[in-house]
BALOBA-1460 file (C-alpha; in Angstrom, 3 decimals):
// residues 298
<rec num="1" residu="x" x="92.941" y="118.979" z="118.649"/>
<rec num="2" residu="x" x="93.844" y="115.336" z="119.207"/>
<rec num="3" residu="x" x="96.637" y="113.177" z="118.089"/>
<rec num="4" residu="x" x="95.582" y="109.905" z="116.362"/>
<rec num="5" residu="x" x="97.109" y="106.627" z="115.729"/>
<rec num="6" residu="x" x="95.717" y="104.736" z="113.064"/>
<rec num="7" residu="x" x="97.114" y="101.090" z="112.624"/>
<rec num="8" residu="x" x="97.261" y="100.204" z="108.904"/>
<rec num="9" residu="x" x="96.928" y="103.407" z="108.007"/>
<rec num="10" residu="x" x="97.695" y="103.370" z="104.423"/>
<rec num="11" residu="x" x="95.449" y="100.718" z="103.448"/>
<rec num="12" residu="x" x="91.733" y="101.004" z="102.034"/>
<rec num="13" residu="x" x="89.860" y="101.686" z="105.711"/>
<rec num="14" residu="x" x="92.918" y="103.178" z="107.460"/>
<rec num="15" residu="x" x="93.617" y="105.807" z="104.619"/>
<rec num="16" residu="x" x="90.551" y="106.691" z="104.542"/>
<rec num="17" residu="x" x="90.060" y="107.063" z="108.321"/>
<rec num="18" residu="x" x="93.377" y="109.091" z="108.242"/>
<rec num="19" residu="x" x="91.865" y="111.360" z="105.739"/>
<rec num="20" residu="x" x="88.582" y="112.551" z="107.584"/>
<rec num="21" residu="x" x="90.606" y="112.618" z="111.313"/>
<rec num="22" residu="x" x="92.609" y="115.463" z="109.191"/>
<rec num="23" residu="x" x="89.595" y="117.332" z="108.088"/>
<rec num="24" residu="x" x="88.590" y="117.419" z="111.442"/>
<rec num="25" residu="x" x="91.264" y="119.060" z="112.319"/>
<rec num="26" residu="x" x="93.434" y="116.821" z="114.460"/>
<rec num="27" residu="x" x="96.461" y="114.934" z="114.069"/>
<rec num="28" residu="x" x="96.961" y="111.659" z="112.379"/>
<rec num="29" residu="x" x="100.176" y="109.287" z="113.025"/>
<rec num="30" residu="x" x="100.156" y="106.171" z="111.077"/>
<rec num="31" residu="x" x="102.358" y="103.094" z="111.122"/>
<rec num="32" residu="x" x="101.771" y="100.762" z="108.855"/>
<rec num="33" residu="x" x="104.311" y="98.010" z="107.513"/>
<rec num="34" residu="x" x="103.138" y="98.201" z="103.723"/>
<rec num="35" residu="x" x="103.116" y="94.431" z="102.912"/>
<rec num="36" residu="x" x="99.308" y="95.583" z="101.797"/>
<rec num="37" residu="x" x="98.920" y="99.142" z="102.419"/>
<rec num="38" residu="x" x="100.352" y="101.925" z="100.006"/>
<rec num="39" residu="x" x="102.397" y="104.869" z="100.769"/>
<rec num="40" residu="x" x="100.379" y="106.365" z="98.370"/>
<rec num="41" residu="x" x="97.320" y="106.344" z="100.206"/>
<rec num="42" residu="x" x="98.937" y="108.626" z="102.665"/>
<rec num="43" residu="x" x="97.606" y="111.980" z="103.657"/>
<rec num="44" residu="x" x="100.650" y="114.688" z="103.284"/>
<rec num="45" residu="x" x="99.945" y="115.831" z="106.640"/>
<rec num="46" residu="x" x="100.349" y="112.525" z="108.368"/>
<rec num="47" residu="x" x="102.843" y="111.445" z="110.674"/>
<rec num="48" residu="x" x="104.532" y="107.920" z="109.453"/>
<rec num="49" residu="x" x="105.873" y="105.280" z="111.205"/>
<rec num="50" residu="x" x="107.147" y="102.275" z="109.070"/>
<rec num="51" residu="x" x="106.836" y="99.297" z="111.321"/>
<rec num="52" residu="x" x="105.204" y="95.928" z="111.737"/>
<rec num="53" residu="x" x="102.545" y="96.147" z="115.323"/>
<rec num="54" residu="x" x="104.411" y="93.067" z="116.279"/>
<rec num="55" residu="x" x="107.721" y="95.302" z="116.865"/>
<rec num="56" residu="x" x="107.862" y="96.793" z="119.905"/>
<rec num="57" residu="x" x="110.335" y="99.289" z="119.627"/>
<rec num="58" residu="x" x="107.821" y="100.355" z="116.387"/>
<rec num="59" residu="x" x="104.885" y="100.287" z="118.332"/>
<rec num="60" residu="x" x="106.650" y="102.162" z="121.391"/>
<rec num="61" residu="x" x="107.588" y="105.205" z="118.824"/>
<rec num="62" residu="x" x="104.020" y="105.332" z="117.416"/>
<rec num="63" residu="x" x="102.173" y="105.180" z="120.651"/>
<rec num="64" residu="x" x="103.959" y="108.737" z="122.284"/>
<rec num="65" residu="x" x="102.348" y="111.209" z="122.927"/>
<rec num="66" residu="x" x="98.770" y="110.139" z="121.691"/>
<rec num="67" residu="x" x="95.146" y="110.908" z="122.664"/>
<rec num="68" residu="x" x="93.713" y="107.625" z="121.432"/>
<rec num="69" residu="x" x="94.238" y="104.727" z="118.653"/>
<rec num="70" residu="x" x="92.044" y="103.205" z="116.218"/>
<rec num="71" residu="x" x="93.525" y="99.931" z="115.384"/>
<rec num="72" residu="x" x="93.233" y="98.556" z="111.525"/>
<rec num="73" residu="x" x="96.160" y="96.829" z="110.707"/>
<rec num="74" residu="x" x="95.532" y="93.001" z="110.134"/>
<rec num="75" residu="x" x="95.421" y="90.205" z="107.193"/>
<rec num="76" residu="x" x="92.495" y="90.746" z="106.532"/>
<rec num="77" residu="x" x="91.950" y="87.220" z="104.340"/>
<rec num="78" residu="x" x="89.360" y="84.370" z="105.391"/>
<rec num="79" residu="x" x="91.151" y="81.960" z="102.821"/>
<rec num="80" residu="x" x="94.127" y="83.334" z="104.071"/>
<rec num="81" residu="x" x="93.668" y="82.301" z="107.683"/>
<rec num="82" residu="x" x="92.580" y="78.881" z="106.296"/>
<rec num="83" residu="x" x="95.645" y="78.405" z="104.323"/>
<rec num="84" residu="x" x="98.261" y="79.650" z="106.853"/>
<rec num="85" residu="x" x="96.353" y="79.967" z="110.636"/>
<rec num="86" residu="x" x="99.616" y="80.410" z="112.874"/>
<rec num="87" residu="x" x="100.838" y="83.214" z="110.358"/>
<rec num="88" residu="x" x="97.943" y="85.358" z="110.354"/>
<rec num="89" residu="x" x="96.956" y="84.678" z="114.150"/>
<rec num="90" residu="x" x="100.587" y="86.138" z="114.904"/>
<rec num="91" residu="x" x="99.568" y="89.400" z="113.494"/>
<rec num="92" residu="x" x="95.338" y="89.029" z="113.460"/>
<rec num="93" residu="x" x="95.623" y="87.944" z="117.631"/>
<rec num="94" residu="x" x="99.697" y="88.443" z="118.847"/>
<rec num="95" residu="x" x="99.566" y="91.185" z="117.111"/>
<rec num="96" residu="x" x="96.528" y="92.965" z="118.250"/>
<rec num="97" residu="x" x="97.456" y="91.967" z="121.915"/>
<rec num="98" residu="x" x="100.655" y="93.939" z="121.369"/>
<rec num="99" residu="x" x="98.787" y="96.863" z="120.033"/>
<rec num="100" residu="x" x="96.307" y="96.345" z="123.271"/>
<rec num="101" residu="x" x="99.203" y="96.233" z="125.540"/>
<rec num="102" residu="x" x="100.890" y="99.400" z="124.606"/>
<rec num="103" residu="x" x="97.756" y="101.621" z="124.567"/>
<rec num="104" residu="x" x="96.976" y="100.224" z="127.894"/>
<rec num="105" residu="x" x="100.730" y="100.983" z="129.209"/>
<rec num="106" residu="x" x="99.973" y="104.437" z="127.387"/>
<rec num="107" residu="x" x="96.425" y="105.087" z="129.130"/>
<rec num="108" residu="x" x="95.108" y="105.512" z="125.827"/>
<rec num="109" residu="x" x="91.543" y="104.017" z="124.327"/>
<rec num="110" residu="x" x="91.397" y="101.893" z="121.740"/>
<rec num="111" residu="x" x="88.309" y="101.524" z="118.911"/>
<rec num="112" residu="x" x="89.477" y="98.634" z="116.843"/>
<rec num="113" residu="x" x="88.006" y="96.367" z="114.049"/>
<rec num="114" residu="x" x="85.880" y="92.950" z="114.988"/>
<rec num="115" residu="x" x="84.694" y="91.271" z="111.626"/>
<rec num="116" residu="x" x="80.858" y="89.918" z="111.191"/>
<rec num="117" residu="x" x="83.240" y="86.866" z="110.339"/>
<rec num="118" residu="x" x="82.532" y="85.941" z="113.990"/>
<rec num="119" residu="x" x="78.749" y="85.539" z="113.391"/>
<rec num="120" residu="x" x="79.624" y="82.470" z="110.618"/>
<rec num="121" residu="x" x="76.885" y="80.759" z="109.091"/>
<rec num="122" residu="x" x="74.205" y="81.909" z="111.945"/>
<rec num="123" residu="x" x="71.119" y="82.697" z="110.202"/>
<rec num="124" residu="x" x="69.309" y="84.616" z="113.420"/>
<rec num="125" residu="x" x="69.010" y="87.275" z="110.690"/>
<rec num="126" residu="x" x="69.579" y="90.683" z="111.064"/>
<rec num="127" residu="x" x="72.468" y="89.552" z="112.796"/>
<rec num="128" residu="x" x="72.707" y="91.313" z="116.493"/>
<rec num="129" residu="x" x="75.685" y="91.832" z="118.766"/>
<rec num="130" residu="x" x="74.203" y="89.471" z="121.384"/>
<rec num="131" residu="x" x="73.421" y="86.398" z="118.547"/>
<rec num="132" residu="x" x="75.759" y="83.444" z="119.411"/>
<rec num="133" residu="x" x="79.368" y="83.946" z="117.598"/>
<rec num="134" residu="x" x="79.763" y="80.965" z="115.163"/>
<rec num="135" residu="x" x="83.512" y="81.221" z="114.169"/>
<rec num="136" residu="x" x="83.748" y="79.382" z="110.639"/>
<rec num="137" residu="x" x="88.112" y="80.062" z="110.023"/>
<rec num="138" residu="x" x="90.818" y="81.125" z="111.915"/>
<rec num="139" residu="x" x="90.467" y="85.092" z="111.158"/>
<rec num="140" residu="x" x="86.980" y="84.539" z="112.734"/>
<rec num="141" residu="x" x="88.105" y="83.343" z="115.671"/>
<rec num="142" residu="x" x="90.836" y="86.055" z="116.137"/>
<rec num="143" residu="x" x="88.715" y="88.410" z="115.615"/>
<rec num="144" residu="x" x="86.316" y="87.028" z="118.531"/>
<rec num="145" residu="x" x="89.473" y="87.007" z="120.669"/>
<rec num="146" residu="x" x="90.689" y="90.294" z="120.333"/>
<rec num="147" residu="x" x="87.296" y="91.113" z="122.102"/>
<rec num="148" residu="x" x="87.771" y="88.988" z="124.553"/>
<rec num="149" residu="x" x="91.095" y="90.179" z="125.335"/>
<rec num="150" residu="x" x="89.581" y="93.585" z="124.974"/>
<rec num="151" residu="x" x="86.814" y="92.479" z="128.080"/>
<rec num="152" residu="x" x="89.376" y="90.842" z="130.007"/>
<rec num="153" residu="x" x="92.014" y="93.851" z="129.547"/>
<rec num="154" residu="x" x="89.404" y="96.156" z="130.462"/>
<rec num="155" residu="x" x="88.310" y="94.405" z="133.259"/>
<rec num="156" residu="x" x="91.649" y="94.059" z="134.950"/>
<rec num="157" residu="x" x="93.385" y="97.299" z="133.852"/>
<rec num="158" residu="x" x="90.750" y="99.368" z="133.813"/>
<rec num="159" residu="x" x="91.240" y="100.394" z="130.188"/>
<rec num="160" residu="x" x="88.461" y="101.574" z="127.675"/>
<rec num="161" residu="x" x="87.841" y="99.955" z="124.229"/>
<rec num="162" residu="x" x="85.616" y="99.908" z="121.344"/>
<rec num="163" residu="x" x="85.293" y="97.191" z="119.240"/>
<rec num="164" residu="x" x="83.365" y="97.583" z="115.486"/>
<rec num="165" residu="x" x="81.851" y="94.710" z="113.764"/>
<rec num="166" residu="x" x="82.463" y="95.488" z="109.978"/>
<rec num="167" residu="x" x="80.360" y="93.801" z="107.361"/>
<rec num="168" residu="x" x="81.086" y="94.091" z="103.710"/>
<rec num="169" residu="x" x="83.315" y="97.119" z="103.329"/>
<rec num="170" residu="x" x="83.418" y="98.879" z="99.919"/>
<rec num="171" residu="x" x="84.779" y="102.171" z="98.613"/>
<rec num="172" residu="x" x="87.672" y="104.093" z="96.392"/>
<rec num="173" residu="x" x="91.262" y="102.408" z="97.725"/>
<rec num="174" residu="x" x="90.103" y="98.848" z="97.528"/>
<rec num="175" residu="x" x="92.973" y="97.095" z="95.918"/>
<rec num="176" residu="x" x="91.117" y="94.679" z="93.267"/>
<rec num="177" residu="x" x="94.168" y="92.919" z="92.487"/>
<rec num="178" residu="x" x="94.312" y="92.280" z="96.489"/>
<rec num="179" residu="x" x="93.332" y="88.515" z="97.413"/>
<rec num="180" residu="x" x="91.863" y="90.001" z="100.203"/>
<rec num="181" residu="x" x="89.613" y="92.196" z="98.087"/>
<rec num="182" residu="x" x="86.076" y="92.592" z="98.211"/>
<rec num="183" residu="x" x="83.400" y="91.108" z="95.427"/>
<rec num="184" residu="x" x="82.622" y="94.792" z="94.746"/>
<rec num="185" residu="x" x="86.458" y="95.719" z="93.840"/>
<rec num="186" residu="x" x="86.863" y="92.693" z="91.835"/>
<rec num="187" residu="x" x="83.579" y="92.579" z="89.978"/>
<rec num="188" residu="x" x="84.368" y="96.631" z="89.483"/>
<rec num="189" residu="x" x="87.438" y="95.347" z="87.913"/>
<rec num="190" residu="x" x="86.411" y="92.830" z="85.647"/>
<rec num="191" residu="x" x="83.488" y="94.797" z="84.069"/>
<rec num="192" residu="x" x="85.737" y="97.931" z="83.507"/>
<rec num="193" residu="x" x="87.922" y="95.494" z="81.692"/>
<rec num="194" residu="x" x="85.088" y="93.864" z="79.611"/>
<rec num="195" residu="x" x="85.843" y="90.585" z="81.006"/>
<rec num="196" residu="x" x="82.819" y="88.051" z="82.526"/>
<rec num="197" residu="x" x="81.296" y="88.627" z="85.730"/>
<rec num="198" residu="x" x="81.780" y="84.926" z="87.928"/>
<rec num="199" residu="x" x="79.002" y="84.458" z="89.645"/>
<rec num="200" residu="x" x="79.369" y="81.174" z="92.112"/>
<rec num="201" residu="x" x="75.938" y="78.964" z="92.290"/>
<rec num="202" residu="x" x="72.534" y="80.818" z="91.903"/>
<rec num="203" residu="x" x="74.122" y="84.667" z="93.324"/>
<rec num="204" residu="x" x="71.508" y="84.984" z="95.936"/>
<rec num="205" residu="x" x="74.099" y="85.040" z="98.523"/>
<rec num="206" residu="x" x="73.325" y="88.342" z="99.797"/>
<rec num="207" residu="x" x="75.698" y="90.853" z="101.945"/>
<rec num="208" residu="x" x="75.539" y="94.440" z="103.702"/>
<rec num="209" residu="x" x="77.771" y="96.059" z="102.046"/>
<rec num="210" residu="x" x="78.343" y="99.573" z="103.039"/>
<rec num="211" residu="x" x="79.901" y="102.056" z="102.404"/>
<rec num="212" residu="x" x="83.905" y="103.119" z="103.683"/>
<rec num="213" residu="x" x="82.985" y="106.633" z="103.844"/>
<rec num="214" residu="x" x="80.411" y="105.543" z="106.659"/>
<rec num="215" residu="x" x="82.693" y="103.413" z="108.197"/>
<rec num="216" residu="x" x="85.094" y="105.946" z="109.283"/>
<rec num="217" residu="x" x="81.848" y="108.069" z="110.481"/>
<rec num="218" residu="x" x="81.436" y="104.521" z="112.735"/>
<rec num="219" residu="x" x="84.750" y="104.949" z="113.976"/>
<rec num="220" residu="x" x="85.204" y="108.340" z="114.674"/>
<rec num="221" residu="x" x="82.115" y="107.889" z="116.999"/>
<rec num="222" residu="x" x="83.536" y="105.495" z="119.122"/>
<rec num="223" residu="x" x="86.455" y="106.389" z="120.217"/>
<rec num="224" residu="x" x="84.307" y="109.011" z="122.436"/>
<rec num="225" residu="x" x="82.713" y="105.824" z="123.763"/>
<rec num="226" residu="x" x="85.552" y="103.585" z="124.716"/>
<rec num="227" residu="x" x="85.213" y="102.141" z="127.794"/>
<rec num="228" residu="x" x="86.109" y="99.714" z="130.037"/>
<rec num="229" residu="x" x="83.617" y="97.103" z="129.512"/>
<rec num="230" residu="x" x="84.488" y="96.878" z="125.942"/>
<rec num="231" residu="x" x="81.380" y="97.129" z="124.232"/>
<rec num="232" residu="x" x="80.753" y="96.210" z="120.839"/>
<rec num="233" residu="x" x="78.997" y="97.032" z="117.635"/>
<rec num="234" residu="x" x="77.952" y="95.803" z="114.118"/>
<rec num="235" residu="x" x="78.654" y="98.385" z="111.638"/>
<rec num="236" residu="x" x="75.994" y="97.685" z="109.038"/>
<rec num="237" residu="x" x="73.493" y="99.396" z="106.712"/>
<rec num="238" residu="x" x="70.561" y="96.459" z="107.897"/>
<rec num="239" residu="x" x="69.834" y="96.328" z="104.248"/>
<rec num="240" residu="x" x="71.012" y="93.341" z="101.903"/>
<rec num="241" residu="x" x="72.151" y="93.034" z="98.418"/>
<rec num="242" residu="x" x="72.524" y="89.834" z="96.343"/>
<rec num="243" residu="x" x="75.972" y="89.354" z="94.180"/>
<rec num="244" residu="x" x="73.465" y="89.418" z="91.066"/>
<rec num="245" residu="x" x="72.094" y="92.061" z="91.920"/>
<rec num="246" residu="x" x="75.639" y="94.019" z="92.066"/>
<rec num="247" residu="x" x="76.449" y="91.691" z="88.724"/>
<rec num="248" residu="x" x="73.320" y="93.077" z="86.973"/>
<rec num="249" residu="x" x="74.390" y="97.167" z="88.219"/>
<rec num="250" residu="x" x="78.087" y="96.920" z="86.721"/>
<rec num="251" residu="x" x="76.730" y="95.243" z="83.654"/>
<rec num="252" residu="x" x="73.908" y="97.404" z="83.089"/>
<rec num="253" residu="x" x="76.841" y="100.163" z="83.062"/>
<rec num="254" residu="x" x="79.530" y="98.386" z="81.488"/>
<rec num="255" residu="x" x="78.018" y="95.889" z="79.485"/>
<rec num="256" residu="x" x="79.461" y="92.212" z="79.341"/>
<rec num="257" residu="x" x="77.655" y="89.159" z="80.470"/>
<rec num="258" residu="x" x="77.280" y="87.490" z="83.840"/>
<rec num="259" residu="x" x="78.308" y="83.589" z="84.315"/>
<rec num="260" residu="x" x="77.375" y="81.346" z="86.562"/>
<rec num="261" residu="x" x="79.837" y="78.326" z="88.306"/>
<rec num="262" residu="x" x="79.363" y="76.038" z="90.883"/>
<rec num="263" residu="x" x="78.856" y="77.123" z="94.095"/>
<rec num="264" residu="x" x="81.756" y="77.330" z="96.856"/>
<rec num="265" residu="x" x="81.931" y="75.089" z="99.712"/>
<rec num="266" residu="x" x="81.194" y="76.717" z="103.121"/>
<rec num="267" residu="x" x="79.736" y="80.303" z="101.282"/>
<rec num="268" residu="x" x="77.634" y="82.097" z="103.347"/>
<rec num="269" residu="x" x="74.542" y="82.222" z="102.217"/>
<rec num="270" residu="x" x="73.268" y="85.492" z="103.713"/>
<rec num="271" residu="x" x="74.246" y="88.043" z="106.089"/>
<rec num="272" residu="x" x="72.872" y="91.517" z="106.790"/>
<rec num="273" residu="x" x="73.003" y="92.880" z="110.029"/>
<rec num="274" residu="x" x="71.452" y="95.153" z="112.759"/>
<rec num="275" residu="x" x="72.423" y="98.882" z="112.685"/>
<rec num="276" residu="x" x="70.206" y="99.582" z="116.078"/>
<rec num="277" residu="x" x="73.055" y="99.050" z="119.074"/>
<rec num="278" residu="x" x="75.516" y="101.585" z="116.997"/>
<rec num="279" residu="x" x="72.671" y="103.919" z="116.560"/>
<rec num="280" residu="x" x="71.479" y="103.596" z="120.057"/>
<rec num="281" residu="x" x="75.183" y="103.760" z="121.270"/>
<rec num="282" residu="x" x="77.026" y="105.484" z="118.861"/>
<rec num="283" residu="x" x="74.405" y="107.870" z="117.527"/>
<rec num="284" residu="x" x="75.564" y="106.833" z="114.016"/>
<rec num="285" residu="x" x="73.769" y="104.882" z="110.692"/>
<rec num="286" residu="x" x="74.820" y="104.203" z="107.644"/>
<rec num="287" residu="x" x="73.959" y="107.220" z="105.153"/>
<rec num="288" residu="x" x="75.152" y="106.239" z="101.342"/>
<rec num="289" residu="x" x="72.806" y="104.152" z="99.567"/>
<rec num="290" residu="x" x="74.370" y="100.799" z="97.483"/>
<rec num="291" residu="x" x="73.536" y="102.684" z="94.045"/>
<rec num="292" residu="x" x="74.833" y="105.755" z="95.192"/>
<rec num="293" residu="x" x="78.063" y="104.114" z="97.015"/>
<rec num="294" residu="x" x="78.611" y="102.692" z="93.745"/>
<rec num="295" residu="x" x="78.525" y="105.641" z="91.852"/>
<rec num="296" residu="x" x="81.985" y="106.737" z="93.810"/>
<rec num="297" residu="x" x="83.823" y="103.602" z="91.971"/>
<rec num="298" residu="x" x="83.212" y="104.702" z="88.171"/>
């Protein structure tokens, strides 16, 4: 039985990941600073440490005594980024590097979370680890450096990583109300409340969304394959679902109407990626179909 640290713990991935660490039967710490997770979302049996990553005497009190630490905790907002870049890079980058630093001083591995954010607008589709990283905003680009600081970390300390490329999370515990919510969330949301679907330009944007429940399968695979070259992996379905699509599902349930708006500057217009390196390295795909992921939410 191992002891865990999960950063950002009580939020939507973290709490989750806490959760199925527990059922298999090892030990969860969690420190978390709950500007956007919950207390909540807390598993009973986990160990809590209320503290920013960017404090080290927090981070120093989270990091004894543990076998390994899956790192979560981040502002996790593209518009965010955008709007306020040396804010979130102090806890998206700084703060990662902190996190980085003390498992390193702790000998411990690290499996933390990359973003498909770093692929941008490339259309080299299904998106693979090795396609050129096209940073669009600033959480893009922190994302791409934590895995270079990962590489270079590795490299001179000798110190094992994992880093996970997460597309389009969904799942229970996604905060709708959360501006850095998911369209499933919100468009859960506003059908459940009867209210109009927004659906901005023609909705064939198209995204991999999968499923959190998988994720944390993702995760718990990799920390048995940290390692000091800091490999990397998309974690993906490799199918693709257009917003109307998801529109048409929640309406078809809830009823209500979906309209259409201009669409957004800079929107991605598809991205799906490809599941092979985490099955080839990880021994892990995706299991829970869309329909059936959705099903979870009602």
């Amino acid at each position: 039985m191992a002891l865990f640290l999960v950063t950002g713990g009580a939020g939507f991935i973290g709490s989750h990941l806490a959760d199925r660490l527990l059922a298999l039967g090892h030990r969860v710490r969690v420190i978390d600073n709950l500007i956007s997770g919950k207390r909540h979302n807390l598993p009973r049996e986990a160990e809590f440490v209320e503290a920013d990553i960017r404090d080290p005497a927090g981070l120093e009190r989270a990091f004894r005594g543990v076998d390994g630490c899956f790192h979560l905790a981040a502002i996790a907002s593209v518009q965010r980024s955008v709007e306020a870049p040396r804010e979130t890079g102090d806890v998206n980058l700084m703060g990662t590097v902190a996190v980085f630093d003390a498992a390193c001083r702790a000998g411990v591995p690290v499996v933390y979370a990359s973003s498909a954010a770093i692929y941008g607008a490339n259309d080299d589709l299904p998106l693979a680890e090795d396609a050129l990283p096209q940073p669009l905003s600033p959480y893009a680009a922190d994302k791409l450096s934590n895995e270079l600081y990962a590489r270079a970390l590795g490299a001179a300390r000798t110190w094992p990583s994992f880093g996970l490329r997460f597309f389009n999370v969904y799942g229970p515990r996604q905060d709708p109300h959360s501006p850095y919510s998911g369209v499933v969330s919100i468009f859960l949301q506003r059908a459940v409340a009867g209210r109009d679907l927004i659906v901005y330009g023609d909705g064939a944007q198209s995204r991999d969304f999968i499923h959190v429940q998988d994720v944390t399968r993702f995760l718990v695979a990799a920390m048995e394959k940290a390692d000091p070259s800091a490999p990397v992996a998309n974690v993906c379905t490799g199918r693709s679902t257009s917003v109307t699509e998801l529109a048409t599902l929640l309406v078809e349930r809830y009823g209500g109407r979906i309209v259409h708006e201009p669409a957004r500057p800079g929107d991605v217009r598809r991205s799906l990626g490809s599941p092979e390196r985490a099955a080839e390295r990880l021994g892990v795909r995706a299991e829970i179909p869309f329909r059936d992921g959705l099903a979870t939410l009602f």
